[in-house]
N, C-alpha and C positions, 0 to 999 in steps of 0.2 A: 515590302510589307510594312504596313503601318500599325503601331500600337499604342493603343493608350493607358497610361496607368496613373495613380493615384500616391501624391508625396504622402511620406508616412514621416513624421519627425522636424527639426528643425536643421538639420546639416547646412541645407543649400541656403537658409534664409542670407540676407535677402532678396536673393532674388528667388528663392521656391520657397513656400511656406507650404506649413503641415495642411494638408487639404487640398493643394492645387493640384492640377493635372498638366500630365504633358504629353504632350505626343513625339513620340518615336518614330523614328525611319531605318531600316535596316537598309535602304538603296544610298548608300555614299562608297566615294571608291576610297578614301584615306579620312584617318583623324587629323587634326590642328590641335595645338595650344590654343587654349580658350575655350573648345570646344564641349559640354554638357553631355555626358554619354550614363547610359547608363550598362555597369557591367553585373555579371556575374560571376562574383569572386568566390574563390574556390574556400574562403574561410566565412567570409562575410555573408555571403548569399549575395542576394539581387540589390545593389545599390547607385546613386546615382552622386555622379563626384562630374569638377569641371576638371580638363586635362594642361595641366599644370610645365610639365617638361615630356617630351622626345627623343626616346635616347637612341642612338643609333643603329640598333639594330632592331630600332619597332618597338621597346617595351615602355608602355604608358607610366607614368607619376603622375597621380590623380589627389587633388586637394578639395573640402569642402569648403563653404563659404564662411560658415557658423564657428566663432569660437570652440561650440562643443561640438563641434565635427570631430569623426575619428582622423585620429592624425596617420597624414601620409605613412610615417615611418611604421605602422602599424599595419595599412595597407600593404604598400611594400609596390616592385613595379609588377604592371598586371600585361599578360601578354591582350593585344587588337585584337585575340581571336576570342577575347570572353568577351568584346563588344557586343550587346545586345541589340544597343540602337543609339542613334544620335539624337538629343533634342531637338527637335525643328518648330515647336510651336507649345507655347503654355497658356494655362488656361486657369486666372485666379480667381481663388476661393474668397467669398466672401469675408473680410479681416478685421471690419470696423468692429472697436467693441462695441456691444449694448450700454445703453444708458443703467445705470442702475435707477430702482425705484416702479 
């Protein structure tokens, strides 16, 4: 199942900025390092972190890209199975500023 949703905030800039979209896949058989997931954290709600470390028995460390991302240790490790979906495809929003005047 594929899903799309809509970045709410700065965490992931830059590379997601507030307004872009991405689309999700629930069809993959494992996570990687590196990898852009988005979970459903049992304190945070639905958020979108890249996967940072692996620890050996499966539980993700998830980091944002943005200074004012919530910080990992705050996160904490999340188990695979609150993976919602993987990013496989973004889609950016419009960023140029206008001109004033």
């Amino acid at each position: 199942m594929f899903r799309l949703m809509k970045i709410e905030g700065q965490s992931m800039a830059p590379y997601l900025h507030h307004n872009d979209f991405v689309l999700t896949s629930r069809w993959f058989l494992s996570c990687c390092i590196g990898d852009v997931v988005v979970v459903d954290h049992f304190l945070y709600g639905i958020i979108i972190k890249k996967i940072r470390h692996i620890a050996p028995d499966g539980q993700l460390w998830l980091i944002g890209e943005h200074p004012t991302s919530l910080e990992s240790e705050r996160i904490g490790w999340v188990s695979p199975r609150r993976v919602l979906g993987k990013v496989v495809f973004r889609i950016r929003a419009n960023h140029r500023k206008q001109a004033d005047g």
